[in-house]
Each structure stands twice: as structure tokens, then as C-alpha cells.
N, C-alpha and C positions, 0 to 999 in steps of 0.2 A: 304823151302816150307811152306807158310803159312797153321793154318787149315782149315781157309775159302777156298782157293786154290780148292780142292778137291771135295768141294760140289759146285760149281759152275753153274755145268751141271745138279744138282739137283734142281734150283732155276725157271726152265722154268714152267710154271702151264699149264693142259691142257684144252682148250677150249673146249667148247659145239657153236654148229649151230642151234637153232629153235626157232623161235617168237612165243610163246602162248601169250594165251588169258589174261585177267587183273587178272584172278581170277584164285583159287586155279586149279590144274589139277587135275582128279580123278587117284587111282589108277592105274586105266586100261591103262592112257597113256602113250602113249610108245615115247621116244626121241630119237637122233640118235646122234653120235660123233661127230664132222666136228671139228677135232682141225686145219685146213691147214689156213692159212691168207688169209684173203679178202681186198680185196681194198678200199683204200680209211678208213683205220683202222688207230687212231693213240689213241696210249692205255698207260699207266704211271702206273708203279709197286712199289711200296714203301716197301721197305722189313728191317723190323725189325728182329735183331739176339742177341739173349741173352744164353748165354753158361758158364759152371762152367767146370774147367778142372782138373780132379785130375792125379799130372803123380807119376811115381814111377821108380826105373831102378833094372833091375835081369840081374845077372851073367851068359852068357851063357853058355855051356858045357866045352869048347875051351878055356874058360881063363886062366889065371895063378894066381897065389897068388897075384901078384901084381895088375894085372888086377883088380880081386876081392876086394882088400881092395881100390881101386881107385872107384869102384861104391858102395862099401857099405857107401862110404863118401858123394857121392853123392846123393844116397838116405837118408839119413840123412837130408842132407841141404834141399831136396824137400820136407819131413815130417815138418822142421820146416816152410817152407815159409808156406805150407799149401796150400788148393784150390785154382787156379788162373779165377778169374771171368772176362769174356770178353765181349763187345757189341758191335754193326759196326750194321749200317742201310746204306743202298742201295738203288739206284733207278734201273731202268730198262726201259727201254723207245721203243718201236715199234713202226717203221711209215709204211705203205704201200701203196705205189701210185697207178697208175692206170696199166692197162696190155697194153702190146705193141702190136705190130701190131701181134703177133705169138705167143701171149697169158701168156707170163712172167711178172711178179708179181714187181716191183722194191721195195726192201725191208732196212731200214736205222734200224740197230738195236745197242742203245748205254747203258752202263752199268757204274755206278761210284759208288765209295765209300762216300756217305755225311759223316758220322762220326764213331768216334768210340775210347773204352778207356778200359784197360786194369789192373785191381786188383787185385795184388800181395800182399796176406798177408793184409799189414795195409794202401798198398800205391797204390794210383789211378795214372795214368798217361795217356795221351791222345795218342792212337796208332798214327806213325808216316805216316805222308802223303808219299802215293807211287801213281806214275805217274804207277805202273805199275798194281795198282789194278782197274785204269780205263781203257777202250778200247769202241770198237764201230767197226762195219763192215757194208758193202755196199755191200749186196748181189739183188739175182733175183732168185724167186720162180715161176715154171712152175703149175698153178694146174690139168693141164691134164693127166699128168706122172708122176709130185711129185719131178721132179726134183729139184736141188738147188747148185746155185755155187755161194761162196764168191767171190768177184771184190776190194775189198778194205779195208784192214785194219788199226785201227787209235790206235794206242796206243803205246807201248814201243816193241821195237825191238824183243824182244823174243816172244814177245805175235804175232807177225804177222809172222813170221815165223812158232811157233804152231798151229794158226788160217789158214795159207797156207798149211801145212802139213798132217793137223790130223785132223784140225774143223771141214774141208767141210765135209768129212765120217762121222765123229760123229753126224753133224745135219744131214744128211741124213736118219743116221740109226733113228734118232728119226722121221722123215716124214714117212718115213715106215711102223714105227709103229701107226703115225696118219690115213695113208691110211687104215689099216686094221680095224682103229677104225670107220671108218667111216659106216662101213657093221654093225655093231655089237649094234643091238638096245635094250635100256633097260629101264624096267618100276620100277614104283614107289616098289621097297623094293628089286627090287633086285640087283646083284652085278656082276660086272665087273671086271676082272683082267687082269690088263697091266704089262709084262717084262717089267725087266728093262736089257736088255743084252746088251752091246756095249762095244767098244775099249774108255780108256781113253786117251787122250793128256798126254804126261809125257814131261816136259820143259827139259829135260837131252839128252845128247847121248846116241843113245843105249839102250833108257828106254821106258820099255812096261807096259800098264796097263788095268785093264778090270775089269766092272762092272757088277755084276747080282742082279739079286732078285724079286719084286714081289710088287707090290700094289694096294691093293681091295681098288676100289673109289664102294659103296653103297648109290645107290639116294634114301635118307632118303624122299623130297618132291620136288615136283615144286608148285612154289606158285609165284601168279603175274610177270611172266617172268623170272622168277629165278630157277637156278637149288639147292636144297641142297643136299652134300655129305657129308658123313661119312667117311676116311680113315683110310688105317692101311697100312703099309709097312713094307718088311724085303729086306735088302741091302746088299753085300759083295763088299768091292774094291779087289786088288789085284796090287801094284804096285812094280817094278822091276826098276834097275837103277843100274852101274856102281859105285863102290864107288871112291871119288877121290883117287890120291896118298897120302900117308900122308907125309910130309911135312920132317920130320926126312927122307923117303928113300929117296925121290925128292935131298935132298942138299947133299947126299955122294956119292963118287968119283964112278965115269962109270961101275968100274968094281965091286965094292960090289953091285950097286945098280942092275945090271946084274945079279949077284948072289941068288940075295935076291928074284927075281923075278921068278928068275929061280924055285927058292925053295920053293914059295909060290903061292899058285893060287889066280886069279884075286876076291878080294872080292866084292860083290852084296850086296846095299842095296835093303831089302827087306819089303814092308810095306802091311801088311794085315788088315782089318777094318771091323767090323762086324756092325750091327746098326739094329733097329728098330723103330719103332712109330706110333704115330696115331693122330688123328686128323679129322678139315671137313673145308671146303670150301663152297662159295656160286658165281655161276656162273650166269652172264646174259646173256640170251641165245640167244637174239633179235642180238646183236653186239659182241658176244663170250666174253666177258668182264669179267676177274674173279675178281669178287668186294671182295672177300676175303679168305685169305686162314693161314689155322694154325696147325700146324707141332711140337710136340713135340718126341725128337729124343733119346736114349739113343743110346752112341756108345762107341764101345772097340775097340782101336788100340794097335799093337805092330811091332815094330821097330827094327829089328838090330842095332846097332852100330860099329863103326870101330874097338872099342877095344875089340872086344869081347863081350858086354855087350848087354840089351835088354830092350828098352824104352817101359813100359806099359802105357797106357793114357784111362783113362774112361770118358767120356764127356757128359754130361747131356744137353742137345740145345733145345731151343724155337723158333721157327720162323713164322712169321706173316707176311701177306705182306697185303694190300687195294690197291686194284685197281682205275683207274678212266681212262674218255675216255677224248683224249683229241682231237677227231675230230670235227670241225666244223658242225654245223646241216644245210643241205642241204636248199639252198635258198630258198623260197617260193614263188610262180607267185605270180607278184602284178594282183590284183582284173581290168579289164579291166571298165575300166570309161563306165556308162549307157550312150546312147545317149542322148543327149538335146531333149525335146519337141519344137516343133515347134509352134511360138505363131500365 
């Protein structure tokens, strides 16, 4: 599992709906949420990612001597590589058509990876192209209900299986949460707090996950059609997962490896992830457009391992994204020709 992987379903921004005036807004005015897609929107997210990863490994309770001199080795070796710095920028791309005759939304939403490089120590290297970092779906969004079902997914086998599985409930639960934002209006200085509660997609058998937490977006101002916020966020993952077989019981005879089973309970990887940050954003409110947004994250993961052992990772992340629209501007009536005078 990649550690981009995980924050994926964090990378969505949320939209604002209201056209003001050219000039500053006072105070007093008040805006309202509208994050659900409108027609005839096609929007391009540029997302820049810059991360330093410090990891470490601790002996769990359960191990044995040998276990233990097996990870104090290993933390060693992590002490000398040192911090491993990473970057990968992103695009994001939403299109939406027109509504059909029963008032669904046709919605084309594609994701890739444009770059990205990986420093270890003293040595840069260019992270390895995955067919499986890019994807794309072909959904229909109802705006009357909120409802929303994917129709088609583009990318590598696993990923359209999880997108068949898990996606459709997880955007959902995010509409949801846009539907109630819609009620919920808010003026210049004060502050909004959106959960963040949902089930995550786990790519494994058998694997369950789920996100909580909390993010105050405060509209600092509106100024010539623009929203600006102020953010801060606090996040928990939680993810569960079958651990494989190790590979030593897999190849011995039937009946030890029966035995061995017998005598051991099934182990769980288990991955917990705490995080914070802050940050602000600038919204266009004419076209829901988020013309920019920036996200500095502190985060603490820890990990089980097979052997007994416990991967600790502290992550320091920047994330930036600039928006732009990339819908065509609606044709203009040509000017109808004056009549001729009659000489």
C-alpha cells in the first residue's frame, strides 16, 4: 500500500454556489454551501505533494529474542538512511454534462499521476510509473435526492472492483454530507465544521476501514467573487486487513502446517493514523471553482508487522492544488443586422 493510497479520498475540495458582486462583500453577508455538481462544469485540479518520512521499527510485546535483535537491526539501517523525502503532483479532472430527461447529472471524473521522485539518504530516484495510480469513472448524479451510482470504471483491475464495491457508499456518504451543507449558511468571520465520518475502501480481503475527524473551513473574506477560508483539521484512519501466510508455513508438509494453525490465531494487520493541519483555500463562487487550496499535514502512523515488530512513521506533507475551468464560455447571439434604408 502506497502512502499516497490512503489520502486519496482526502484530495476532493469543497465547493461553494453564489455569484456576488465585483467588489469586496461586507461583513454582514451571508453565503450558502452548494458543493453538489452543476452542469455543464468542467474543472482541472493540479495537485502538488511534498512529504518527508521519518520511519522507525519497535519490538512488540510478543516477540522473541530473535525477533528483537531482527528489528533492532533494522532500525539501525533506518537511523542511517535517514529521512526519506518524497514528491508526486496530480491532476484531477471533472466533467459534467447536461441532465436527462429525469434530471441525472452524467458525470466523467479522471485522476493520474503526472510525476514524481523519491530521496533516500543521498540518492534521488524517479518513483516508478503505476497503471494502477491512474483511474477514471463514469458516473450520474441525481440533484434532487443526492443520489449517485458509478456506471463505469477505467483503470487497473483492482481499482474497479474497489470502485464497484466500496466507491459508490463512500461518495455517497460524502453527497450527504454536501446535502446538509447546503442548509447551513455562513458569514464573513465565522466558522463551519464538517465531519469527516465514513467507511474506507481497503484493496485486501476481509479488510475494513474508517475515517473520522473534523475540519473548521472559517471565511476569513469574500472579495470580487471569491470565497477565502482559513482551515484547520484533525483526522483518524483505522484500517484492518488479514495478514498473508508467511511463506515458511505455506511450503511445509499438510500436516505441520495444520498444526501450526491449529496452534496459532489468524494474524491482523492493523494500521492506525492520527494527523492534523491547517491551512486556507480560495473559492470561486460564480462556477464553484476552487482556484486554490493549501494543506500542511503532520501525521503519526503505526503498523504491526508479521514478526512481531511495530513500524512507526511521522510524516510531515504539503499539499497545494490550483484550480482552473476548463468549460467553454457559452456562445454569444450574434448582433441582428439593422435594416437597410430605403433610398
Amino acid at each position: 500500500m502506497s502512502f499516497a493510497s490512503p489520502l486519496r479520498p482526502l484530495l476532493a475540495s469543497a465547493l461553494l454556489g453564489l455569484n456576488l458582486g465585483a467588489h469586496a462583500a461586507p461583513a454582514e453577508t451571508e453565503i450558502t454551501f452548494d458543493t453538489t455538481p452543476r452542469a455543464g462544469q468542467h474543472q482541472r485540479q493540479l495537485i502538488d505533494m511534498q512529504a518527508t518520512i521519518k520511519m522507525r521499527a519497535e519490538a512488540g510485546p510478543e516477540a522473541n529474542d530473535e525477533q528483537r535483535a531482527k528489528i533492532a537491526q533494522a532500525t539501525e539501517r533506518m537511523a542511517l538512511m535517514g529521512p526519506m523525502k518524497m514528491s508526486m503532483q496530480m491532476q484531477q479532472t471533472l466533467k459534467t454534462g447536461q441532465p436527462d430527461a429525469e434530471g441525472w447529472l452524467p458525470l466523467t471524473v479522471e485522476m493520474s499521476a503526472k510525476a514524481g521522485q523519491m530521496t533516500i539518504g543521498d540518492k534521488t530516484m524517479p518513483m516508478p510509473q503505476q497503471a494502477s495510480r491512474d483511474m477514471g469513472f463514469v458516473a450520474r448524479f441525481n440533484p434532487k435526492d443526492f443520489n449517485f451510482e458509478i456506471q463505469k470504471v477505467e483503470g487497473s483491475p483492482q481499482m474497479d472492483e474497489l470502485m464497484r464495491t466500496q466507491g459508490n457508499a463512500m461518495v455517497n456518504q460524502v453527497l450527504q454530507l454536501s446535502k446538509a451543507l447546503n442548509q447551513r449558511p455562513i458569514k464573513v468571520g465565522e466558522t463551519v465544521d464538517v465531519p469527516l465520518t465514513m467507511s474506507l475502501p481497503v484493496p485486501l480481503p476481509g479488510g475494513a476501514g474508517s475515517m473520522g475527524g473534523l475540519v473548521h473551513y472559517k471565511l476569513a473574506r469574500v472579495d470580487r467573487g471569491v470565497a477565502y477560508f482559513d482551515l484547520s483539521m484533525d483526522i483518524k484512519m483505522d484500517i484492518s486487513a488479514p495478514l498473508p501466510t508467511p511463506a515458511s508455513a505455506a511450503s511445509a508438509p499438510q500436516g505441520e502446517a495444520a498444526s501450526a494453525a491449529e496452534g496459532a490465531a489468524p494474524k491482523t494487520m492493523h494500521v492506525q493514523i492520527n494527523g492534523s493541519g491547517k491551512g486556507n483555500s480560495a473559492l470561486r463562487l460564480a462556477d464553484r471553482l476552487p482556484l486554490s487550496n493549501k494543506l500542511a499535514m503532520d501525521m503519526q502512523m503505526t503498523m504491526n508487522m508479521p514478526d512481531n515488530g511495530l513500524m512507526l512513521m511521522d510524516m510531515n506533507m504539503v499539499m497545494q492544488a490550483k484550480g482552473e475551468s476548463l468549460a467553454k464560455p457559452a456562445p454569444t447571439k450574434a448582433k441582428a443586422e439593422a435594416p437597410k434604408k430605403k433610398s
